[in-house]
C-alpha positions in Angstrom: 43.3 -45.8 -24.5 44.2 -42.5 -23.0 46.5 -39.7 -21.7 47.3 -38.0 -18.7 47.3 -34.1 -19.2 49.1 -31.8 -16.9 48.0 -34.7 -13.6 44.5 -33.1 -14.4 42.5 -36.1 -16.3 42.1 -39.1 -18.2 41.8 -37.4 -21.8 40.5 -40.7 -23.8 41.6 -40.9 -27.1 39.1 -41.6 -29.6 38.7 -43.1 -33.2 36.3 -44.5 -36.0 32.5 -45.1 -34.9 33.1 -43.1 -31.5 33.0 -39.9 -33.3 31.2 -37.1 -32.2 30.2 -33.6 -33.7 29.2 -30.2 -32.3 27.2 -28.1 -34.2 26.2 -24.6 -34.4 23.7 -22.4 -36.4 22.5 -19.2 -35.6 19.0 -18.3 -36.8 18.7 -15.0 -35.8 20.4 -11.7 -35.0 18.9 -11.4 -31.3 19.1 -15.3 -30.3 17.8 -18.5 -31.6 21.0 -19.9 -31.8 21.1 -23.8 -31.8 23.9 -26.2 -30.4 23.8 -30.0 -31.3 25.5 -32.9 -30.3 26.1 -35.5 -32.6 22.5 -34.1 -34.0 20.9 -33.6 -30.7 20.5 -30.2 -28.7 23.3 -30.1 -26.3 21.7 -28.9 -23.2 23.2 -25.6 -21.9 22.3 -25.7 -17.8 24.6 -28.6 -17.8 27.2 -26.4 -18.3 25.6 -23.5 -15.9 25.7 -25.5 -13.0 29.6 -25.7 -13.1 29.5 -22.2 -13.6 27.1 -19.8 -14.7 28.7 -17.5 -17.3 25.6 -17.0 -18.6 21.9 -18.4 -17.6 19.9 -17.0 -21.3 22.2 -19.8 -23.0 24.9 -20.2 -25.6 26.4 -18.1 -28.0 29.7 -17.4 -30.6 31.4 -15.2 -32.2 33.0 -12.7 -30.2 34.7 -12.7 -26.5 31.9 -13.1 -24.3 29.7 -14.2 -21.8 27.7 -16.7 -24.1 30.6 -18.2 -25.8 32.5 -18.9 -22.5 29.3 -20.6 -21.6 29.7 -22.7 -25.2 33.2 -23.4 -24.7 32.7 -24.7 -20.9 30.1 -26.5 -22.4 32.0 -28.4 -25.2 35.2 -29.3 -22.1 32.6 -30.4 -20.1 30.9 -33.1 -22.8 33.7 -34.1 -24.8 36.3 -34.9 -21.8 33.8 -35.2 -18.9 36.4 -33.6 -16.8 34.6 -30.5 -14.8 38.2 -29.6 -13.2 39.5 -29.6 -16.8 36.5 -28.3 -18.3 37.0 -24.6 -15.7 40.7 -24.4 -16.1 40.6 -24.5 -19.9 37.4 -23.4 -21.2 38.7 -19.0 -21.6 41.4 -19.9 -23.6 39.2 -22.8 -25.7 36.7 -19.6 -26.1 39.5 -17.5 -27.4 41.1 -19.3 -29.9 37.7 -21.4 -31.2 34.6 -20.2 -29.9 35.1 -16.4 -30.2 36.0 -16.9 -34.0 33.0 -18.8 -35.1 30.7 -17.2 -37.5 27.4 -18.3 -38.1 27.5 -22.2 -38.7 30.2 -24.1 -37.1 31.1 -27.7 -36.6 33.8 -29.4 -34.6 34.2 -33.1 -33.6 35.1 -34.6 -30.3 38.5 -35.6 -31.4 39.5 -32.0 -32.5 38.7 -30.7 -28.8 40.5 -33.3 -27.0 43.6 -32.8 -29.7 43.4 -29.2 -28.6 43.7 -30.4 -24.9 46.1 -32.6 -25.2 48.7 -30.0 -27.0 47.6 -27.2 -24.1 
């Protein structure tokens, strides 16, 4: 099943066993900050080569470079939309990403709520 959003994309609407979770975890002050996918690393040049907001990788907790890269990143994977994915992914950094602290978790289903109510 799914819904059209603004004559931009598909948005599919998911339930039960299709569930999927983004995690973060910084380990240091200066970097070392992982991103997982449904327990594996969610590969950050993905995301660059729709738009390089920043090459050194991902990152959260403030208004940023690296957090515009995360959010682009999450669009991108959980609706597979890269038109979606550019238009929305600032204001997806501002109300999530920048907010984050040091461990975060959000599922698939949350993101795609959050753009179908944009």
């Amino acid at each position: 099943m799914s819904e059209e959003k603004d004559g931009l994309a598909q948005v599919p609407i998911l339930a039960g066993d299709n569930l999927v979770w983004y995690r973060g975890i910084k380990l240091t002050e200066v970097g070392g900050q992982i991103v997982t996918r449904n327990g594996e690393r969610l590969d950050h040049k993905v995301s660059v080569k729709l738009l390089n907001h920043s090459p050194d990788g991902f990152q959260w907790g403030y208004s940023g470079s690296g957090p515009a890269q995360l959010a682009l990143a999450l669009l991108l994977d959980a609706t597979g939309d890269k038109n979606l994915a550019l238009k929305y992914h600032q204001h997806f950094k501002n109300e999530y990403v920048a907010g984050w602290g040091e461990r975060w978790e959000i599922s698939r289903d949350e993101i795609l709520e959050w753009v179908r109510e944009w």
